[in-house]
C-alpha positions as CSV (number, residue, x, y, z in Angstrom):
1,X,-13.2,38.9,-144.9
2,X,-14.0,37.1,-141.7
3,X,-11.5,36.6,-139.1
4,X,-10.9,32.4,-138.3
5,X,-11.3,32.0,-134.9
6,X,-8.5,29.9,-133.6
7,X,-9.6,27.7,-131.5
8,X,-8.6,27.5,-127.5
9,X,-6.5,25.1,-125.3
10,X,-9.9,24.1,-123.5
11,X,-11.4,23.2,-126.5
12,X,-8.6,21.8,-128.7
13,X,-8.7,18.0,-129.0
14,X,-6.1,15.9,-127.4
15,X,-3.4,14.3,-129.3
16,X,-4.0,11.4,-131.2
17,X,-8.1,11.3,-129.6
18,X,-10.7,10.9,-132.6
19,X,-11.9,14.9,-134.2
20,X,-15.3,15.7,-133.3
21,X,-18.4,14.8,-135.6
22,X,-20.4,17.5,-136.6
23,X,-24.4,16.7,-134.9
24,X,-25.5,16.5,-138.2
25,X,-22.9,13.6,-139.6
26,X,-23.3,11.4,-136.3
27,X,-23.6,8.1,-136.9
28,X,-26.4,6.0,-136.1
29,X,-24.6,3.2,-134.7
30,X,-22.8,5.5,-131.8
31,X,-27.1,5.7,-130.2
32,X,-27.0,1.8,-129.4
33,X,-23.2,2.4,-128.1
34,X,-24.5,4.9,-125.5
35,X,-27.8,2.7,-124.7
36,X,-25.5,-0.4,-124.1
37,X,-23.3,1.1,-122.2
38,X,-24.7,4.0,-119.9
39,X,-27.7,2.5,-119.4
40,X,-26.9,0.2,-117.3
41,X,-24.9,2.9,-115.6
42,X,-28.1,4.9,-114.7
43,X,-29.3,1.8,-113.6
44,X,-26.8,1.6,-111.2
45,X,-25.9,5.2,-110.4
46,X,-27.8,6.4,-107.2
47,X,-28.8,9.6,-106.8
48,X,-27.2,13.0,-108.7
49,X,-24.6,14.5,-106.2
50,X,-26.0,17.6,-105.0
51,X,-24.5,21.2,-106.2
52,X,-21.2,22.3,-105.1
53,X,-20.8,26.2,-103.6
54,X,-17.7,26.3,-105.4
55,X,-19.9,26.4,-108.8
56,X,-18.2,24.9,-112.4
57,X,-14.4,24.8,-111.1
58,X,-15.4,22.6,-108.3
59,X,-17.5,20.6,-110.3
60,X,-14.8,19.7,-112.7
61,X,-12.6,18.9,-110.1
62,X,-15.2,16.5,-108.7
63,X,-15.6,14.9,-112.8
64,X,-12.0,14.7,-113.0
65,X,-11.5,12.9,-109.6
66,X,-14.2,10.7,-110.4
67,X,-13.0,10.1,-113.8
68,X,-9.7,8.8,-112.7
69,X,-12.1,6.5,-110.4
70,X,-14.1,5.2,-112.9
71,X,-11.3,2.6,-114.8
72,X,-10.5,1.2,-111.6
73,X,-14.1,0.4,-111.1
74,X,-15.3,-0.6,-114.0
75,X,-12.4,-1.9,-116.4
76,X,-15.0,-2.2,-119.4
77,X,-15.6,1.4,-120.0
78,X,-11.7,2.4,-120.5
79,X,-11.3,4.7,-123.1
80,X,-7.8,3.4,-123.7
81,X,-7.4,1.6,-127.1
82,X,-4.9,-1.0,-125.6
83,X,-8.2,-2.6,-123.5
84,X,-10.4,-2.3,-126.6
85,X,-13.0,-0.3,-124.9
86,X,-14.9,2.7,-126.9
87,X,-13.0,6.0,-127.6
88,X,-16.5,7.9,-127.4
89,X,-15.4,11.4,-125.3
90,X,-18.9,11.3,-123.2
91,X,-18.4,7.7,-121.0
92,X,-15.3,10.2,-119.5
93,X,-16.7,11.1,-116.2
94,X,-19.2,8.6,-115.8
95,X,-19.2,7.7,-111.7
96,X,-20.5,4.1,-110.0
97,X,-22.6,4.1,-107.0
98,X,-23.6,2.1,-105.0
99,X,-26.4,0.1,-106.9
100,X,-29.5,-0.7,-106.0
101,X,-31.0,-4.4,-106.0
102,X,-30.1,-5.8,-109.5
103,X,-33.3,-6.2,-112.1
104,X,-32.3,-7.8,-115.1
105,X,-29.5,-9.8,-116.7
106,X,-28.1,-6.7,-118.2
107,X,-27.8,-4.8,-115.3
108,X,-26.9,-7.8,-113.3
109,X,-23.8,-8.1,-114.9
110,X,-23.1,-4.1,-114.8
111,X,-23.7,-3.5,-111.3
112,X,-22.0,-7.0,-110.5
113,X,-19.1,-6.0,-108.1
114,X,-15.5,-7.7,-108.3
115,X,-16.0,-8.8,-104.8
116,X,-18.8,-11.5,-105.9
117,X,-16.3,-13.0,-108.2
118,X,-15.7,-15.7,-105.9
119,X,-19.7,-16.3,-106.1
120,X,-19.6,-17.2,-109.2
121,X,-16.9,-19.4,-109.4
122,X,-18.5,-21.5,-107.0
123,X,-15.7,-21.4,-104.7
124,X,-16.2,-22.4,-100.8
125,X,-13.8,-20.9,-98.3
126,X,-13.1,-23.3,-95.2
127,X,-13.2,-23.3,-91.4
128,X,-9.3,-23.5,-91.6
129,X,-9.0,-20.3,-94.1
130,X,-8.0,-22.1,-97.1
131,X,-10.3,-22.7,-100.3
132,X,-12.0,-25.8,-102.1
133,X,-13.4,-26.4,-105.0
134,X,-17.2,-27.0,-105.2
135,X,-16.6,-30.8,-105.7
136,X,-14.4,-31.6,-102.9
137,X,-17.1,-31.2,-99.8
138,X,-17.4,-34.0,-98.8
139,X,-13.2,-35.7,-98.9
140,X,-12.1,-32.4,-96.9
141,X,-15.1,-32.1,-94.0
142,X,-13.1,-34.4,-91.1
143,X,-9.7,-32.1,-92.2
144,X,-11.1,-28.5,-91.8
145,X,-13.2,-29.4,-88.7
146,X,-9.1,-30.8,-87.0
147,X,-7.8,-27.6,-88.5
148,X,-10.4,-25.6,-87.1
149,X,-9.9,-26.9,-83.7
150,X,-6.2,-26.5,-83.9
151,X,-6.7,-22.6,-85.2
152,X,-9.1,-22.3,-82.3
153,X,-6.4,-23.6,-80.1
154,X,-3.9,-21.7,-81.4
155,X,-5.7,-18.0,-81.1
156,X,-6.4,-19.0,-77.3
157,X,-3.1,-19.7,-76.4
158,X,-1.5,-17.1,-74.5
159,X,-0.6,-14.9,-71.0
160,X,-4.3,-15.7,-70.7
161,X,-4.7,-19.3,-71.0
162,X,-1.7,-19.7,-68.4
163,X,-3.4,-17.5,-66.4
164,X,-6.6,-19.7,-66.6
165,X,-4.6,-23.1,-65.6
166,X,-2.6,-21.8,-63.4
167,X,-6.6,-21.0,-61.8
168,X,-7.5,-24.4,-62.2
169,X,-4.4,-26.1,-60.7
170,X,-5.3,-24.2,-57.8
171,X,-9.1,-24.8,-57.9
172,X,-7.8,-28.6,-58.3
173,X,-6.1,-28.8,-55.0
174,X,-9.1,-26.6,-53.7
175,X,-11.4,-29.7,-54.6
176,X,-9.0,-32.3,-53.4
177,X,-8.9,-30.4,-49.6
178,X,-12.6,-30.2,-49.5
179,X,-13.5,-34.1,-50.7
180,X,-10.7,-35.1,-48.0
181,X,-13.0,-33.9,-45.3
182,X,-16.0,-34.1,-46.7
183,X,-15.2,-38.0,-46.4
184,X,-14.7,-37.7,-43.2
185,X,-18.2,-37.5,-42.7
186,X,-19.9,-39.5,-45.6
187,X,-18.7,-42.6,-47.4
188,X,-17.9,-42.1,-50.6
189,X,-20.8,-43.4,-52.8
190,X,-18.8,-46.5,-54.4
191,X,-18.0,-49.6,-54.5
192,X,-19.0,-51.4,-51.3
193,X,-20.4,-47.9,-50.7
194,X,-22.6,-47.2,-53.3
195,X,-26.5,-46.4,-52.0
196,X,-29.6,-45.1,-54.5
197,X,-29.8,-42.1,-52.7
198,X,-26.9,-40.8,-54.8
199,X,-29.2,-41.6,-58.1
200,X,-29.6,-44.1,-60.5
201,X,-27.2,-46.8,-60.5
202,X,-25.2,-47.9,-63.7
203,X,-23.5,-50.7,-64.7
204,X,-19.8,-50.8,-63.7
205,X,-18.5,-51.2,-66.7
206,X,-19.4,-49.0,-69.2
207,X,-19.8,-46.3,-65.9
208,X,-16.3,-46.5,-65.4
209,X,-15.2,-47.0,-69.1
210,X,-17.2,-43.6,-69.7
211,X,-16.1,-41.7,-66.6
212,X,-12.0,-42.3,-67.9
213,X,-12.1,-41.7,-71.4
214,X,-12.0,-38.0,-71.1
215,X,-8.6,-38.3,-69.5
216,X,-7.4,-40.1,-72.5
217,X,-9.0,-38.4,-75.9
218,X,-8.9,-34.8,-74.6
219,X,-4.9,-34.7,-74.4
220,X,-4.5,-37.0,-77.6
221,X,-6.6,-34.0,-79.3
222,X,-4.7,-31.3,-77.6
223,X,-1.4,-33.0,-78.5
224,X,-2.2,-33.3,-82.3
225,X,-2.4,-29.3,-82.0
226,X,0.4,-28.3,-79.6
227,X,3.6,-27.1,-80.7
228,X,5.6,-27.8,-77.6
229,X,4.5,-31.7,-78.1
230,X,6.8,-32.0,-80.5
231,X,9.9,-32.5,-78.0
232,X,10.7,-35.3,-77.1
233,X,10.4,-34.9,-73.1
234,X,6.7,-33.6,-73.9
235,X,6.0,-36.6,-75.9
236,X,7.6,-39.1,-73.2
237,X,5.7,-37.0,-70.4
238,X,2.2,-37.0,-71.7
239,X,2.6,-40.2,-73.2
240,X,3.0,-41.4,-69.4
241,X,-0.5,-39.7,-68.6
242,X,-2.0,-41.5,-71.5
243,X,-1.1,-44.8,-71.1
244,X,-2.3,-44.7,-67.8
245,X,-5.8,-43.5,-68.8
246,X,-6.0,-45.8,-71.7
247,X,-5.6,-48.8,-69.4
248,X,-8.0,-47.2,-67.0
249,X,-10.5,-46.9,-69.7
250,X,-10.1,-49.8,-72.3
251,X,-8.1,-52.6,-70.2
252,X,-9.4,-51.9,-66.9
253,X,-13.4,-52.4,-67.7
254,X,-12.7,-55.6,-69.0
255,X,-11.4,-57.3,-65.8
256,X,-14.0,-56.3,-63.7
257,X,-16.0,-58.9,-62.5
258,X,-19.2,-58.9,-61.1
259,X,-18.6,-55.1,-60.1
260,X,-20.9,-52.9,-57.9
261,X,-23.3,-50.3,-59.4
262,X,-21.6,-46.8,-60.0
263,X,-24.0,-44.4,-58.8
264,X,-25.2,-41.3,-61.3
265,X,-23.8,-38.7,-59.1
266,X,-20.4,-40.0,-58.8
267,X,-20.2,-41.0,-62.5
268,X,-21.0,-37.6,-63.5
269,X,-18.3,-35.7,-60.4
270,X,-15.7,-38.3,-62.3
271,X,-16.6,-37.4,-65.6
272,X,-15.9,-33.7,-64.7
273,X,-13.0,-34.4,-63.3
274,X,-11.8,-36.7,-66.1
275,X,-12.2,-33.8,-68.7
276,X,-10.8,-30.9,-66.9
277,X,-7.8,-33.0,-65.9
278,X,-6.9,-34.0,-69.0
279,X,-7.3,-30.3,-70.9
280,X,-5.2,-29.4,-67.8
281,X,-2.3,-32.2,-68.1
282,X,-2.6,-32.1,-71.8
283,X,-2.6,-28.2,-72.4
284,X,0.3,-27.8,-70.4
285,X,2.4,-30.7,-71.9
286,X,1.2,-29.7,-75.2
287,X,1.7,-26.3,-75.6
288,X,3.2,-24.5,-72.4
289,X,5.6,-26.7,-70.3
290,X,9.5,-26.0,-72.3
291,X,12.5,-28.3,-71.1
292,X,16.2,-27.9,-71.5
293,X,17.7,-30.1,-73.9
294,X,19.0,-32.7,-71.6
295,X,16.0,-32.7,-69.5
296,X,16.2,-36.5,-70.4
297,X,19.2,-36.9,-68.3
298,X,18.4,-35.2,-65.4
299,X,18.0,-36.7,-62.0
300,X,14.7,-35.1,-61.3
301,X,13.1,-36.8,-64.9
302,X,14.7,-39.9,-64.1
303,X,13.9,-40.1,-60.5
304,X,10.4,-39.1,-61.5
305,X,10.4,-41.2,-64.3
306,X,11.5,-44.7,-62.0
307,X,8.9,-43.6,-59.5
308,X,6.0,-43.2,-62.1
309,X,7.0,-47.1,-63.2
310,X,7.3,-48.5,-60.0
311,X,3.7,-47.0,-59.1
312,X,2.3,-48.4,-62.3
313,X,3.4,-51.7,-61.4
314,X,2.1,-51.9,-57.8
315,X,-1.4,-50.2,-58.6
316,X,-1.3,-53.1,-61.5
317,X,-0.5,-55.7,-58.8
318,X,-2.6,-54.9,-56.4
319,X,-5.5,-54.6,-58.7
320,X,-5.1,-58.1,-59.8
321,X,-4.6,-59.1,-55.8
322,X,-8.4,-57.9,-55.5
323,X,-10.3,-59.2,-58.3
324,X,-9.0,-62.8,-57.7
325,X,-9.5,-62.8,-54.0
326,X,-13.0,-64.5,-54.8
327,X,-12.9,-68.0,-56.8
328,X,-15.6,-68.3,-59.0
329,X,-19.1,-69.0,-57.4
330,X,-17.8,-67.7,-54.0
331,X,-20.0,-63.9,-52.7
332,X,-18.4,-61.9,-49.4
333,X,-15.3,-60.0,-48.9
334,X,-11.8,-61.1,-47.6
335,X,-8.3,-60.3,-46.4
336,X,-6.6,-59.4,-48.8
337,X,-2.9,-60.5,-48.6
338,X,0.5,-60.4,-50.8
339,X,2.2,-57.4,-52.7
340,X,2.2,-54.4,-50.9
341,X,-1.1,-55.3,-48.8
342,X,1.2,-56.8,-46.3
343,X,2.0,-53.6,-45.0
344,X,-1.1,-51.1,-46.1
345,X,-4.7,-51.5,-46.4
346,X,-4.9,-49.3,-49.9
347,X,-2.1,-50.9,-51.5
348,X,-3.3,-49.9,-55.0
349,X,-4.4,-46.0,-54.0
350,X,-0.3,-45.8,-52.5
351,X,0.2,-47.2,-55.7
352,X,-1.5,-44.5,-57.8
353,X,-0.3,-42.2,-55.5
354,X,3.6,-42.7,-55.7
355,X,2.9,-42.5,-59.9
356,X,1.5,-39.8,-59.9
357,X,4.3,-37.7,-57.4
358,X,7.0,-39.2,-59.5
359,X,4.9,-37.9,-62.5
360,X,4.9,-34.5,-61.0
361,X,8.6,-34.7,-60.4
362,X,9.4,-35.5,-63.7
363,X,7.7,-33.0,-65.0
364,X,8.1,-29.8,-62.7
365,X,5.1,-28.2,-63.3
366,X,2.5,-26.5,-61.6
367,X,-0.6,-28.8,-63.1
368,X,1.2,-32.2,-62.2
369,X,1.7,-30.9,-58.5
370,X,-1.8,-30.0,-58.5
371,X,-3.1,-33.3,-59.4
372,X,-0.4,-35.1,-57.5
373,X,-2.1,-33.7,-54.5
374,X,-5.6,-33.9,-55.4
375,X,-5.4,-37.4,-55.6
376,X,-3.6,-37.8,-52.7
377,X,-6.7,-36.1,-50.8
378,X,-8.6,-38.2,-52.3
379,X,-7.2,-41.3,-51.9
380,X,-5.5,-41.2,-48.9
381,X,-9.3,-40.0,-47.8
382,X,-10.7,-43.5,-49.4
383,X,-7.8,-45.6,-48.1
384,X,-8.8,-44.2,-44.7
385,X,-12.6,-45.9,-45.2
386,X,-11.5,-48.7,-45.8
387,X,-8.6,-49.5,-43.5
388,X,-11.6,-48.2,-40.8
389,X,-14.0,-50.6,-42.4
390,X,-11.3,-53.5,-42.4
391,X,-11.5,-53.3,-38.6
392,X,-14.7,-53.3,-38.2
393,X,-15.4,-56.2,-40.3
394,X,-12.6,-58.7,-39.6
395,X,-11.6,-59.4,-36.0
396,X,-8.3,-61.1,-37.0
397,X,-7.6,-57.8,-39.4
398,X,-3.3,-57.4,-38.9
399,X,-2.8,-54.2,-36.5
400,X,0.9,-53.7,-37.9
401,X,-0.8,-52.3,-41.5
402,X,-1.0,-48.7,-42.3
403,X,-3.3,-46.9,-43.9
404,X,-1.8,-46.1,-47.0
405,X,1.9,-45.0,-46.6
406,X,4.1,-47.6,-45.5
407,X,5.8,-47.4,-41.9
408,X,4.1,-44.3,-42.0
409,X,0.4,-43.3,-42.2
């Protein structure tokens, strides 16, 4: 009588897994399981993995590690009952590569990686790192470009950025020093000045409508990103630059009559000017410049503050003081006389100047000092041209009037 061999742990089947089908009872139906299913596998699968040294125990090592793999990649060839995939013994072990280019619906959708899900759903990731559906692209365009511009603003901020306006306070003054004296020597190119030899010549209103504008939209945008603009001394501080610049570009255009050409190269130096002051005023109101909670009540805001309004009012003034000293049909220049003219000959650069030195002392930063100075340079440089050409013209011109500083310069 034969012996029964009993069977070993290697080859004993695994609690509760199906008992193995002699070759000869197979069912047919298990051929079109395997086509259906590994198929597509070989269509994906790259290249055999070369040999091991270790020889079979390394091999099954590498099976069993890939194995465990293979659920995680593809959840459609579990052997688990729960997911109600096959319990056929030979899809254990299979391995995914790396497919190659898909050919076929079939194999589309088995080498289709859970990474192009997105794909297919149709869904569109914005600027702004949030998601929309395919049907909103047009409503949410003007949104995700703003909060685009306010993520781009808010990975620039930084050491950096201070660094980089601190720079351009500094290159600010820099400019103001160097236009001082270069008009010492030539006229600047407006006005009564302008020449074509600076350009083209444009009209005075839209020139000078265009050349301020910066100075107004480039802070509004910078403000509606800023965190700091959210106090209240950052809101009254920059909403002192703006409503200067949106009277010098909306209301001020308007109540020029009959003004002189603005040549192209000065248009375009003020243009310049405009938009790097404003990202410099803005940006630092905006984002950088903190203040103690009663800021508000401090002498230095309120000092600042009184001088910023009283400089408004006389660059207003004395505005209005030039543009009516012609009635209607009349050509030539005059005296002009009232306000602050009685005692300086650029009554409305002091005024501009005194705003903006009370806007610096309100708000006791390094920017507003910079531009407080620029524009005294230039100014004061401008007020000297024409306090010299107000002599030369007018014999009866009064000596007692300064420059631009009253009693003093």
């Amino acid at each position: 009588m034969a012996a029964r061999r009993r069977p070993s742990p290697a080859t004993r089947p695994a609690v509760g897994a199906a008992a193995p089908v002699p070759p000869g009872q197979r069912d047919r139906g298990a051929k079109p399981l395997r086509r259906r299913v590994l198929q597509p596998l070989r269509a994906c699968a790259g290249p055999p993995p070369p040999l091991l040294p270790g020889g079979n125990a390394a091999r099954r090592t590498t099976a069993a590690t890939a194995a465990a793999a293979a659920p995680a990649a593809l959840p459609f060839l579990s052997s688990s009952p729960a997911r109600g995939g096959p319990t056929n013994r030979r899809t254990e072990g299979v391995v995914e590569a790396t497919p190659p280019a898909p050919i076929g619906p079939r194999r589309r959708w088995a080498c289709r990686r859970p990474a192009d899900e997105w794909r297919r759903r149709g869904t569109r990731w914005s600027v702004g790192g949030g998601s929309s559906g395919s049907g909103g692209s047009g409503s949410g365009s003007g949104s995700s470009s703003s909060m685009g511009m306010c993520e781009f603003c808010r990975r620039v901020s930084g050491p950096e950025e201070q660094r980089l306006l601190e720079l351009l306070s500094c290159g600010l003054v820099a400019l103001g020093a160097v236009s001082a004296l270069l008009l010492c020597f030539i006229p600047m190119p407006y006005g009564r000045y302008s020449s074509r030899r600076f350009g083209w010549l444009l009209p005075a209103r839209p020139a000078w409508a265009l050349q301020e504008l910066p100075s107004l939209l480039v802070p509004l945008g910078l403000a509606a990103c800023g965190g700091a603009a959210a106090a209240w001394p950052n809101r009254l501080l920059l909403g002192c630059f703006v409503v200067h610049y949106a009277h010098r570009a909306l209301i001020f255009p308007l109540l020029i009559r009959e003004g002189k050409p603005t040549p192209l190269f000065t248009f375009v130096l003020a243009f310049l000017f405009c938009v790097s002051n404003g990202y410099l005023q803005g940006r630092s109101l905006s984002n950088y410049a903190k203040y103690p909670s009663g800021w508000l009540k401090d002498p230095r805001f309120i000092t600042g503050f009184i001088g910023w309004l009283i400089g408004v009012a006389i660059n207003i003034h004395s505005d209005h003081i030039l543009r009516n000293l012609r009635k209607p049909g009349e050509t030539g220049y005059k005296i002009p006389r009232g306000g602050m003219f009685e005692y300086v000959s650029g009554a409305n650069f002091f005024g501009e100047i005194l705003e903006w030195f009370g806007f610096a002392l309100a708000c006791c930063t390094i920017e507003s000092l910079a531009f407080a100075l620029c524009t005294l340079f230039i100014l004061g440089s401008r007020a000297k041209q024409h306090h010299k050409w107000y002599l030369e013209k007018f014999e009866d011109y009064p000596k007692h009037r300064k420059i631009v500083i009253p009693f003093v310069y």
